[in-house]
LODRENNU-496162 format. One record per residue (C-alpha): residue number from 1; x, z, y. Coordinates in pm, 1 decimal, padded with zeros to 6 digits, always signed. Layout:
<nodes>
[node NUM; [X; Z; Y]]
...
</nodes>
This chain:
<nodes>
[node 1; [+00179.8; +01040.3; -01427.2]]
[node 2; [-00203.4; +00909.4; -01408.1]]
[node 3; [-00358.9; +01247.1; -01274.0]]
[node 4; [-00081.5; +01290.1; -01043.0]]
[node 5; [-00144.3; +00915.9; -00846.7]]
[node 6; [-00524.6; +01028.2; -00885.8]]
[node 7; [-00460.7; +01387.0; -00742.9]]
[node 8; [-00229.3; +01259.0; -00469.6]]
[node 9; [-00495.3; +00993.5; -00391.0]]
[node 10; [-00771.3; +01213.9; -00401.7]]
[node 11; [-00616.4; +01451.3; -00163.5]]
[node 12; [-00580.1; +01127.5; +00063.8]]
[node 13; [-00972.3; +01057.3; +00068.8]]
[node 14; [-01036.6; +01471.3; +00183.5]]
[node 15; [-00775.9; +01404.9; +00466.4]]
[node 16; [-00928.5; +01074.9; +00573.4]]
[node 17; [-01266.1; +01270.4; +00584.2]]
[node 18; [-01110.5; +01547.7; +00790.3]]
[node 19; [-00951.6; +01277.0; +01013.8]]
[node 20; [-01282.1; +01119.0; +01023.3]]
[node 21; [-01431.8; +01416.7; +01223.3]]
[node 22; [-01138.8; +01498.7; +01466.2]]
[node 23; [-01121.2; +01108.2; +01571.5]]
[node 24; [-01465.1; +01033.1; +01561.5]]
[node 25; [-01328.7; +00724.7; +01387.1]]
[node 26; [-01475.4; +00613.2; +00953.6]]
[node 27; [-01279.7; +00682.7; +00678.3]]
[node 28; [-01321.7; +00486.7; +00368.5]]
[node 29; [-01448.7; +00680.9; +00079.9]]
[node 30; [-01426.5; +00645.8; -00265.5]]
[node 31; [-01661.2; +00442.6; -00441.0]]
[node 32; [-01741.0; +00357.5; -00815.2]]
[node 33; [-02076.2; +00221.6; -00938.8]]
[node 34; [-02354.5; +00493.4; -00998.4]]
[node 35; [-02700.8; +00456.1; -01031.2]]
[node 36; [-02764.6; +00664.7; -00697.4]]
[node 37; [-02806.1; +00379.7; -00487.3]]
[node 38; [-02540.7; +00442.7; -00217.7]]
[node 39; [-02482.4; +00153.7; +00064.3]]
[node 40; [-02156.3; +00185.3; +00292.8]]
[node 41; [-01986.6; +00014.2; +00532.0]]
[node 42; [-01644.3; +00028.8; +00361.3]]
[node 43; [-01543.3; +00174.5; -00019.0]]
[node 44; [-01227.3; +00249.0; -00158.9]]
[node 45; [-01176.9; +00293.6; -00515.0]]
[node 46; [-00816.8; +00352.6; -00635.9]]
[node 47; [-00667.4; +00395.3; -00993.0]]
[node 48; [-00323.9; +00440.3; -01149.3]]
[node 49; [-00207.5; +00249.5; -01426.2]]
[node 50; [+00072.5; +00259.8; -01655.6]]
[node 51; [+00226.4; -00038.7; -01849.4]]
[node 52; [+00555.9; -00008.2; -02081.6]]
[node 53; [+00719.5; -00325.4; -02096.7]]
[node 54; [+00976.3; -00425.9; -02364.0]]
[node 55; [+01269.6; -00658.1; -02277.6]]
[node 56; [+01549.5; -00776.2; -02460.0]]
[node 57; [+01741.5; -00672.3; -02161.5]]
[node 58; [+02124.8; -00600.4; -02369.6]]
[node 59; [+02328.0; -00761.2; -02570.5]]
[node 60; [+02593.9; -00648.8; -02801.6]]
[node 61; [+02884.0; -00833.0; -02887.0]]
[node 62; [+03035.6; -00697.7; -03219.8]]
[node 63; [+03120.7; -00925.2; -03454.9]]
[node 64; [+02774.5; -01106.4; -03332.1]]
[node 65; [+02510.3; -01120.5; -03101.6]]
[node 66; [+02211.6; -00850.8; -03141.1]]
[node 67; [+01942.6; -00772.5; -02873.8]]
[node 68; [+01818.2; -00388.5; -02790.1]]
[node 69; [+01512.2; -00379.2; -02705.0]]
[node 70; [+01500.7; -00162.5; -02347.2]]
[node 71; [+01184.7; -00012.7; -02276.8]]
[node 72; [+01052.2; +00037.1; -01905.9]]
[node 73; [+00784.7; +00206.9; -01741.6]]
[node 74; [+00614.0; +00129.7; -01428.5]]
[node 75; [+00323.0; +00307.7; -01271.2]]
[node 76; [+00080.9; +00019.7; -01023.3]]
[node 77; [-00181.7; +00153.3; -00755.5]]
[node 78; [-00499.8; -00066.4; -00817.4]]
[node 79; [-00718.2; -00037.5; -00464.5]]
[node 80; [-01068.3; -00224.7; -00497.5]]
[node 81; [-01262.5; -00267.1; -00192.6]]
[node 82; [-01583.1; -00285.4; -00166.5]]
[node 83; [-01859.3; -00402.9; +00168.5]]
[node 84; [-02172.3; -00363.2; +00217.7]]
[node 85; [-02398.6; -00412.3; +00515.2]]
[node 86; [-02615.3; -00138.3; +00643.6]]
[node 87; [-02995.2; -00217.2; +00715.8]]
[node 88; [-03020.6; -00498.0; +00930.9]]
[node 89; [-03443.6; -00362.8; +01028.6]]
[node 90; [-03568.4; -00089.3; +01171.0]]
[node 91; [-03687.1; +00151.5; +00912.3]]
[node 92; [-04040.7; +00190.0; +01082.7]]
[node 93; [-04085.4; -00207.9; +00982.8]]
[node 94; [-04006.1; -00099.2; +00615.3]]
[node 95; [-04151.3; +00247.5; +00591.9]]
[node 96; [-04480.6; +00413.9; +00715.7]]
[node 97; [-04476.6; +00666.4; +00991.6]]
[node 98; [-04545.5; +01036.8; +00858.2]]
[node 99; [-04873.6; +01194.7; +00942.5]]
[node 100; [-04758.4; +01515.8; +00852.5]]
[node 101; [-04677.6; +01730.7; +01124.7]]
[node 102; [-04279.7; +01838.6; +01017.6]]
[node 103; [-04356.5; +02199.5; +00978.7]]
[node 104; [-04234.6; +02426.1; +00725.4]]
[node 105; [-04569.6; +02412.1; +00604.3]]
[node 106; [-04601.1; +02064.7; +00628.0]]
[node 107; [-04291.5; +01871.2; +00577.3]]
[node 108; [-04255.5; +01505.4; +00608.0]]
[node 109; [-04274.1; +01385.0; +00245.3]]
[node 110; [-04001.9; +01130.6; +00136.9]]
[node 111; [-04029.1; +00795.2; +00239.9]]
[node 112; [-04177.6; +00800.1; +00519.6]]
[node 113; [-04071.1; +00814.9; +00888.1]]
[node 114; [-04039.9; +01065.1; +01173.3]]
[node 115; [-03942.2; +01011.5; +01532.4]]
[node 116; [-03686.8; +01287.2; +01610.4]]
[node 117; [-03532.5; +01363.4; +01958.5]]
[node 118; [-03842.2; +01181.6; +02084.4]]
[node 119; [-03710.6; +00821.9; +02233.4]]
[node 120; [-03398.5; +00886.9; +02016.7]]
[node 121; [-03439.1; +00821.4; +01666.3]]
[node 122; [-03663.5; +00723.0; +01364.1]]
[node 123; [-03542.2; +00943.9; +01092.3]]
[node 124; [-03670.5; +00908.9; +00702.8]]
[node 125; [-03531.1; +01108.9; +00414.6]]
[node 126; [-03561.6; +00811.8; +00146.7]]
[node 127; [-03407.4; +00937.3; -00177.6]]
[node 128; [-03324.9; +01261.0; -00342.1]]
[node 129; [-03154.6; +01375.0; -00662.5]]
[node 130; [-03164.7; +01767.8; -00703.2]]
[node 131; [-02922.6; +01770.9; -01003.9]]
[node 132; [-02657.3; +01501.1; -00918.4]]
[node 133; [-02375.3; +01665.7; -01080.1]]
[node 134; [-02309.4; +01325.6; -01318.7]]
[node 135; [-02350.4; +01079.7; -00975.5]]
[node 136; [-02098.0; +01340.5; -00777.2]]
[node 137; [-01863.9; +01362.8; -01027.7]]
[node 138; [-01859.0; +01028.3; -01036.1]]
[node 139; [-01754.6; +00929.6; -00695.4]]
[node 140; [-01410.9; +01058.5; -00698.9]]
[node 141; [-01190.4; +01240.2; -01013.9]]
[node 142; [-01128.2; +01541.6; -00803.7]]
[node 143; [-01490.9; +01659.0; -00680.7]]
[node 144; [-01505.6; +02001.9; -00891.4]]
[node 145; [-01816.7; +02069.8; -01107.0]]
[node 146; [-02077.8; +02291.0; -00926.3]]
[node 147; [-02037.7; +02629.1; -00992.1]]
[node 148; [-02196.9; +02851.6; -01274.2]]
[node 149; [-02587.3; +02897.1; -01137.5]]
[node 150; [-02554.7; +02602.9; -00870.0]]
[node 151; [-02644.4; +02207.3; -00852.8]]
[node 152; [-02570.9; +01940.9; -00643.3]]
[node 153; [-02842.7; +01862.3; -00433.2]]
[node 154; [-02787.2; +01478.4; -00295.9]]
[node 155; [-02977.1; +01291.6; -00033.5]]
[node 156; [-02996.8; +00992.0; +00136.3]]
[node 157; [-03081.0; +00948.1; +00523.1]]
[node 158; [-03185.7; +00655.9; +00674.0]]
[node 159; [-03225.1; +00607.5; +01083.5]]
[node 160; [-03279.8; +00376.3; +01385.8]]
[node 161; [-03167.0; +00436.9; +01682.4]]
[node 162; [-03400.1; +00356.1; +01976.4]]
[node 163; [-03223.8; +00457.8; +02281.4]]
[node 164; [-03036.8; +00242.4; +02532.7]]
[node 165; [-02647.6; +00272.5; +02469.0]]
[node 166; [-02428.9; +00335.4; +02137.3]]
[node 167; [-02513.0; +00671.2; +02003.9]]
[node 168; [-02417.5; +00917.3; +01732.9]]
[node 169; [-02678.2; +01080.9; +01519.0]]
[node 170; [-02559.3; +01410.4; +01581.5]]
[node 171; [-02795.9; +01659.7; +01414.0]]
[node 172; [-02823.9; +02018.8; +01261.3]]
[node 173; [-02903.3; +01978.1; +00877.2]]
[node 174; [-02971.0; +02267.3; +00582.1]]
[node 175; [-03164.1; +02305.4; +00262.8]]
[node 176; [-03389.1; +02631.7; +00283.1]]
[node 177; [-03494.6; +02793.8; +00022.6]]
[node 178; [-03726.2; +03093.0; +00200.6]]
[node 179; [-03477.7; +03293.6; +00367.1]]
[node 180; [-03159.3; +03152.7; +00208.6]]
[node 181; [-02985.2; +02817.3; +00366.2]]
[node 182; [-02777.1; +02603.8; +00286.9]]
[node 183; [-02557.4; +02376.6; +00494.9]]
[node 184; [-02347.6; +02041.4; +00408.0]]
[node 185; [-02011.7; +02126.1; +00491.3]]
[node 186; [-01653.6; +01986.0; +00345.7]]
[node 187; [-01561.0; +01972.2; +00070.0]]
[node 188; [-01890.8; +02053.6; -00019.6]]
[node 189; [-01966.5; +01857.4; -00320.2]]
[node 190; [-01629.9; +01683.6; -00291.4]]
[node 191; [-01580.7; +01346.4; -00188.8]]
[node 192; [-01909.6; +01131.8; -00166.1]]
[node 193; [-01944.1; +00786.2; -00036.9]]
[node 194; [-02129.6; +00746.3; +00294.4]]
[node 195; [-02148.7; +01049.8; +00436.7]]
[node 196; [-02348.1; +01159.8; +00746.5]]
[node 197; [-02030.5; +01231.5; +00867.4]]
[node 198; [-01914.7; +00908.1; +00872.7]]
[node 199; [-02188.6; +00759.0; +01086.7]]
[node 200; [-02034.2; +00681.6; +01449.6]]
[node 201; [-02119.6; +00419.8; +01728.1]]
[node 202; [-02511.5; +00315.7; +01623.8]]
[node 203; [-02553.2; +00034.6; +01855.9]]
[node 204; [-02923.8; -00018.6; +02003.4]]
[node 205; [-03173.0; -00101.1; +01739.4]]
[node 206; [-02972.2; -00056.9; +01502.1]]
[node 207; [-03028.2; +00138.7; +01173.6]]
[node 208; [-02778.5; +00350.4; +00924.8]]
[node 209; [-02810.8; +00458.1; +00569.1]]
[node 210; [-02581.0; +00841.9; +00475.1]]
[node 211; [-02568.1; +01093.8; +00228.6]]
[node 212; [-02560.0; +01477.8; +00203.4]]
[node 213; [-02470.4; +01648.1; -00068.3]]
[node 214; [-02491.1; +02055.1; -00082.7]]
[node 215; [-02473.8; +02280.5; -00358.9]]
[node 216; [-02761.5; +02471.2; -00407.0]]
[node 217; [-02900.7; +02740.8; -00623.7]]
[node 218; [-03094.6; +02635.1; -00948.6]]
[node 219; [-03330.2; +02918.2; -00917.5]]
[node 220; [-03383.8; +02830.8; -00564.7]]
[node 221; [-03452.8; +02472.6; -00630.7]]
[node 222; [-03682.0; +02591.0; -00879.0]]
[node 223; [-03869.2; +02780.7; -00631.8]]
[node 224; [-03912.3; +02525.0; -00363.9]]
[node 225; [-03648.2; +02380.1; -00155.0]]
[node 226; [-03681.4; +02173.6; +00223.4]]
[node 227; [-03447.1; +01999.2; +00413.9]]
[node 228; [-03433.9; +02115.5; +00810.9]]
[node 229; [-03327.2; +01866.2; +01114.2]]
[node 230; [-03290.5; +02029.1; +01420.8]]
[node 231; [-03184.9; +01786.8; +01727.9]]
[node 232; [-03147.3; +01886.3; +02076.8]]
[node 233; [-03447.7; +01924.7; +02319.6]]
[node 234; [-03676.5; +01874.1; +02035.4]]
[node 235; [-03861.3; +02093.5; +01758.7]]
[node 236; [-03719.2; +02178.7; +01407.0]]
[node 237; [-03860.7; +01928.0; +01141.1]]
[node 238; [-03866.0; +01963.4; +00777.4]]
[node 239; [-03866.4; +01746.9; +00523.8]]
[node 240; [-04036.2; +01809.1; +00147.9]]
[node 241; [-03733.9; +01771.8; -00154.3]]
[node 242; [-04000.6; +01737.9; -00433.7]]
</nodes>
């Protein structure tokens, strides 16, 4: 009965992600405690339970009184919500600007800030884990385990938007690995708190935090892996995964 409520609930958090694009409204995602530091506006973490309670719930009358014990099972839904907030400053006030020029020969090394969509956005790529099969796995019972030859490659974008009226950060992301790419799509990894996906309505000045998580080739990671944002009206940047 357990891995049922958890199937039928994890099948609940890939709809709500699906829903999530066609609306253009959040989901809530699943989220237990990992060491992958991984802020979001809502979590959902859900877990079945079952408890067997015994009752003295008949009574006999022959010759006497005697109790049979009547045992009953109940299945319960715990939901646990979590908040946190996003990044109240602008990432420029908490990172440097890049000097690097965003090429494919020169990526923008983590940590540190780019302007993309010039006017638009400061962009940073602030955390990476190239094997975060454990941390995936983690987030939700159903996400599968990468596939013979692959690893989960998980990242964490941070932004600001500098423009004028509530905006979307609506970009073109892959890992390349020399001619081969590779491109965040669902289910991807599975079901991972905070996705890009889920990052709608940036008000003025404001900043986000989001994840990506792609499965990748381990020989290609081995070789040398970037991550590419392309944005509208503006070059391709790349940003170093070491």
């Amino acid at each position: 009965m357990r891995w049922a409520v958890v199937v039928l609930v994890g099948l609940a958090a890939i709809a709500g992600i699906w829903s999530a694009i066609a609306s253009g409204s959040p989901e809530d995602d699943a989220t237990p405690t990992t060491v992958f530091a991984i802020p979001t506006t809502a979590g959902v973490t859900a877990a079945a339970a079952e408890t067997t309670t015994t009752a003295a719930a008949s009574r006999e009358s022959t010759g006497g009184d005697t109790e049979s014990p009547v045992e009953t099972t109940t299945t319960t839904t715990v939901v646990v919500t979590t908040t946190t907030e996003a990044p109240a400053d602008p990432i420029d006030e908490r990172l440097p600007r890049t000097e690097a020029e965003a090429t494919e020969t020169d990526p923008v090394p983590v940590g540190e800030v780019i302007e993309a969509a010039p006017g638009l956005w400061d962009i940073a790529l602030t955390d990476v884990d190239l094997d975060a099969a454990d941390t995936v796995l983690g987030f939700a019972e159903i996400n599968p385990e990468p596939a013979a030859g692959f690893q989960y490659v998980l990242v964490k974008i941070e932004g600001t938007y500098l423009g004028e009226s509530v905006a979307q950060p609506v970009f073109e992301w892959a890992v390349l690995a020399g001619d081969e790419e590779y491109l965040p799509s669902i289910p991807g990894c599975g079901v991972i708190p905070g996705s890009i996906y889920d990052v709608i309505e940036i008000a003025p000045g404001a900043s986000f935090e989001a994840h990506m998580c792609m499965p990748v080739s381990a020989e290609d990671i081995a070789a040398g892996i970037e991550l590419y944002l392309g944005a509208p009206g503006d070059d391709p940047r790349y940003f170093s995964l070491d």
